[in-house]
N, C-alpha and C positions, 0 to 999 in steps of 0.2 A: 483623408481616409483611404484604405485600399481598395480593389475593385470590390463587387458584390459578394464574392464567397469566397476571394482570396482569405488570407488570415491575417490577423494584426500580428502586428512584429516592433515588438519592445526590447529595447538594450536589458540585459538580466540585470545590472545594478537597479534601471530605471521600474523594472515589474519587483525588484525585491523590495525596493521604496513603496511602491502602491500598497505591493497584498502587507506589509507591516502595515502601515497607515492604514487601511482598508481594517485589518483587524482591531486595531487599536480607539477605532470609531466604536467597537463592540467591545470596548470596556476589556481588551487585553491589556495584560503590560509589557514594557515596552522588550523589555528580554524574550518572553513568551512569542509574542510578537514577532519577533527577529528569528527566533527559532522554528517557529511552521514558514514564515515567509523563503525563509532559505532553503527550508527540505519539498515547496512547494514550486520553485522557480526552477532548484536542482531538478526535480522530476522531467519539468517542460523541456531544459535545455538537453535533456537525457532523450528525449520523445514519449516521455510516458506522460500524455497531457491525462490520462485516467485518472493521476495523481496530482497534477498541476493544479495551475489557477481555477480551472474550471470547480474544487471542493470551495474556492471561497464561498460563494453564495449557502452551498449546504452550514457550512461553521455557521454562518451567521443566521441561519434557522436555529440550527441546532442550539446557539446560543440563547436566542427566543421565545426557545420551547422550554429553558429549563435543563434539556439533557447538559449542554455544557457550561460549567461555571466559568466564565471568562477568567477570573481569578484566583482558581481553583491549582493547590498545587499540589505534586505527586510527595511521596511520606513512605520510607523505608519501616514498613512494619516489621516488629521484631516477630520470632516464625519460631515456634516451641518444638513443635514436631511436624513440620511441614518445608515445603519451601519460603526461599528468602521472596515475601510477596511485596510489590511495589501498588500501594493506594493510590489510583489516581484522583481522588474527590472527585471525579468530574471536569478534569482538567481534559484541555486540548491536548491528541494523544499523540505529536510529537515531542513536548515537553515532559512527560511522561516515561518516553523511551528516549529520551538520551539520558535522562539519570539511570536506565536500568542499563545504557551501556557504560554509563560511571561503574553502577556496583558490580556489573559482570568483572570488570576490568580488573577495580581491587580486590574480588575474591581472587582470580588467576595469578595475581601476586604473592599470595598466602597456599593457593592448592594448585592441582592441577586444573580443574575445571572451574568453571563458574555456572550459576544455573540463578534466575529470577523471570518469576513472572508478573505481571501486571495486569490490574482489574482495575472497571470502576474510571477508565479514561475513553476520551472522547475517539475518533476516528483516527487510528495511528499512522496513515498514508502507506505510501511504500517501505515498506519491512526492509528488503533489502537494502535498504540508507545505513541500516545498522548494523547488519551482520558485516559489512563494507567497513564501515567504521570501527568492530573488533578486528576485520583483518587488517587494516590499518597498522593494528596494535602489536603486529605477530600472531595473532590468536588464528583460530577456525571457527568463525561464527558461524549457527543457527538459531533459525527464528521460526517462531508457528505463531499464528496471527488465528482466533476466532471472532465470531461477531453474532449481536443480540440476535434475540427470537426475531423482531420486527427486519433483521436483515436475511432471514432463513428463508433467501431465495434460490437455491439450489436440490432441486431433486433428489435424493436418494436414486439410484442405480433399477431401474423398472418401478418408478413414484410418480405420481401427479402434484406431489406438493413439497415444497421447500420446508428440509428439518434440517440444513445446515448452510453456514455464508459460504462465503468462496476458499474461505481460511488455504490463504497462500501457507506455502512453506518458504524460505529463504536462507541462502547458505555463500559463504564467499571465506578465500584462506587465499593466502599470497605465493605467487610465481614471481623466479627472475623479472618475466616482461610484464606483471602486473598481476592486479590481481582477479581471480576468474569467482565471477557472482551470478549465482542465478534466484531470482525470485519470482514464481508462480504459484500461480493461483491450482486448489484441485479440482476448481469447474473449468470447464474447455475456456470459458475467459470469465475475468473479472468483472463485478457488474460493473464499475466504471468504466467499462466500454462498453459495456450493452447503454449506460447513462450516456455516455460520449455519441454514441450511433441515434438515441431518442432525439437529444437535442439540435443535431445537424439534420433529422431528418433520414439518415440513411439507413436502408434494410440491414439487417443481421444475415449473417451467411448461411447455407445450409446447416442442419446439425448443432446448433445453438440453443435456442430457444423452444420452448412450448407452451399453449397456453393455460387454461387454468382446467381444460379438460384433456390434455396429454396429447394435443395433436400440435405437430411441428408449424413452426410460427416465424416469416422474418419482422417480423414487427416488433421492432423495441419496446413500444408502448405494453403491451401484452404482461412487460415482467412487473409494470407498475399500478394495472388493472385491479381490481376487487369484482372478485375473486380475482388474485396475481395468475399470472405463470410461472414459470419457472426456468433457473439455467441449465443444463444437464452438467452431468460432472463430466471431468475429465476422462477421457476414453470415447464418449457418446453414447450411440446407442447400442453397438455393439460390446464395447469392453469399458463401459461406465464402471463398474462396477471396480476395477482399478484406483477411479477419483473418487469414489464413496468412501473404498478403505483408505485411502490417503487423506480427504475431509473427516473422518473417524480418527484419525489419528492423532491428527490437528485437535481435534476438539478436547480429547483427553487430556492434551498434551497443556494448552492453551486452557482450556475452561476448566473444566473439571480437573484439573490437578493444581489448579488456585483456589480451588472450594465454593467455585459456582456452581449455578446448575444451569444446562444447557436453555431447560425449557422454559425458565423465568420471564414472563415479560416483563418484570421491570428491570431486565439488565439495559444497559444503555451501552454505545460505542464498545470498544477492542478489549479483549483479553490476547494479551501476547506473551508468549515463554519465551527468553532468549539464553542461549548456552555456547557458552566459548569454553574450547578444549588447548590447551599449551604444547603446539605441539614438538616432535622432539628438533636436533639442530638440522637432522638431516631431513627435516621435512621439505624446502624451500627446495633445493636440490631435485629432490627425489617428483616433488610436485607440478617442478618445470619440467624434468624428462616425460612424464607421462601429457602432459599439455604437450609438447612437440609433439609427441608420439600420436595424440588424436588426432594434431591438427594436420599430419605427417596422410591422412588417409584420401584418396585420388579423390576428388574432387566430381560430380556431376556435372558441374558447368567450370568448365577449366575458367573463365571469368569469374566463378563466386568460388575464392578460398573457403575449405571448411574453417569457420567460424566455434569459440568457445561462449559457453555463458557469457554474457555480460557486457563480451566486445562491440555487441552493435551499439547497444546507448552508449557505451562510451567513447565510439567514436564521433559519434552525433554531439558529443560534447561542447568540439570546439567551437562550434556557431557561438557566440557572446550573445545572440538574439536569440528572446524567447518567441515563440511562436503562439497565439493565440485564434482558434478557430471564434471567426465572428460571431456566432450563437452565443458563445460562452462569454467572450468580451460583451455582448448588448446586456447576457443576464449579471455581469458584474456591475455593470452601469446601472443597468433598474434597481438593484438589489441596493446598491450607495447611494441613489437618488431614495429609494423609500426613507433612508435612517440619516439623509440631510448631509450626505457624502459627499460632495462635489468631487468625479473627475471629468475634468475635460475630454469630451471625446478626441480634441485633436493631438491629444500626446500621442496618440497612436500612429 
């Protein structure tokens, strides 16, 4: 094992083998399976551990509880006068969203755009996996991601209490030198790093958090209290008001334009809208010059190149090792020993 707070470091084949297996103990199958395990190891090797291994333990709650049907699968409803809606039955919500970037794909075949949103599935991780995955395609993906009442830990803009999640937006379309993605969150961060910062123990920064009576807070625990606190949006205290309208946007765009309602407690997991536009020949072209062009701008630290969307995780890529912070590997380990899991600590 490594030192006391180092991190466990797993070969990525070797952590996509556990979190399948690890799922598949909770009555996934084995494709399902295969699909969060990949978009979960992607995340780590990316360094977004918010979205890494560290959700298995939640899946396997959530399976528990009910909200997620392990064997629950998403279903192209037909849409009379509405959008193309993808049902997730309560399916795990990366299984979910890769059929809705199947059906984006083969409407942009047939139109210029595509547009489907998805309700009714479980936690759909990093958004940005699939707006990636339509530029891939040629396309210019976006994506708006909401999330249940029970996740409405995000303040409104001069609020004490959470009326919306973090509901990221994400967007990504191809350059020459690759392709530039951005996915964020409209609260100043995502609660999976306020979760990440709880479980390690570490304070939250300034201008993050508050608690459940509106005064500023570095304590992670505070978001997960009764009464909760809250995240602030994006902007802070000053220009929140910026990430409320852009959490607002998200919400319409994502909930309520699937035919939910925001305030329902019995929604469960992700409402996501994903929309891919065809764009024209001279887009590629035209979208590399202006990348130069930004990247083109003098630099504050002649050492730190200005940087696009997306280029830092992907250059964190090359590592083959995932990185797992010790907290999170002990709670994978309790969480497998409870449901008769064996993994060996010493693979690590």
């Amino acid at each position: 094992m490594n030192e006391m707070n180092a991190d466990i470091l797993l070969n990525a084949d070797e952590a996509t083998r556990l979190a399948a297996r690890f799922l598949a103990h909770w009555g996934v199958s084995e494709r399902d399976a295969e699909i969060v395990a990949d978009h979960l190891v992607e995340n780590d090797r990316r360094g977004v551990p918010s979205h890494g291994l560290l959700r298995l333990p939640q899946y396997a709650e959530e399976i528990e509880r009910g909200e997620i049907d392990p064997q629950g699968q998403p279903a192209v409803a037909a849409a009379d006068d509405g959008p193309t809606v993808i049902d997730g039955r309560r399916c795990l919500g990366p299984v979910a969203c890769v059929l809705a970037v199947e059906e984006v794909i083969a409407q942009c075949q047939m139109y210029p755009m595509g547009v489907v949103t998805i309700r009714q599935a479980g936690h759909c991780g990093r958004i940005g996996a699939y707006t990636e995955a339509l530029a891939a395609r040629g396309l210019i993906g976006l994506a708006f991601c909401s999330g249940p009442r029970s996740g409405h830990r995000v303040a409104p803009f001069g609020g004490t209490e959470g009326r919306l999640a973090t509901n990221p937006i994400a967007y990504a379309f191809q350059t020459s030198a690759g392709l530039i993605s951005s996915d964020f969150s409209t609260s100043v961060v995502p609660e999976g790093k306020v979760r990440l910062w709880h479980h390690v123990g570490q304070a939250a920064p300034p201008g993050v958090l508050r608690d459940a009576l509106g005064r500023e807070s570095h304590d992670p625990a505070v978001l997960y209290d009764t009464p909760a606190g809250t995240i602030q949006p994006l902007g802070g205290e000053f220009f929140g008001y910026k990430g409320t309208a852009l959490g607002l946007l998200v919400e319409v765009l994502a909930t309520v334009y699937s035919g939910e309602d925001s305030a329902d407690i019995t929604r469960v997991g992700n409402n996501v809208t994903m929309i891919a536009l065809t764009p024209p020949k001279t887009f590629v072209a035209n979208a590399s010059r202006l990348a130069a062009y930004v990247r083109s701008a003098r630099p504050i630290d002649p050492a730190h190149p200005v940087l696009l969307p997306g280029e830092l995780e992907s250059s964190q890529r090359g590592d083959s090792r995932v990185h797992i912070a010790q907290d999170t590997w002990r709670r994978i380990l309790a969480t497998a020993k409870r449901k008769g899991l064996d993994i060996p600590e010493a693979m690590a």
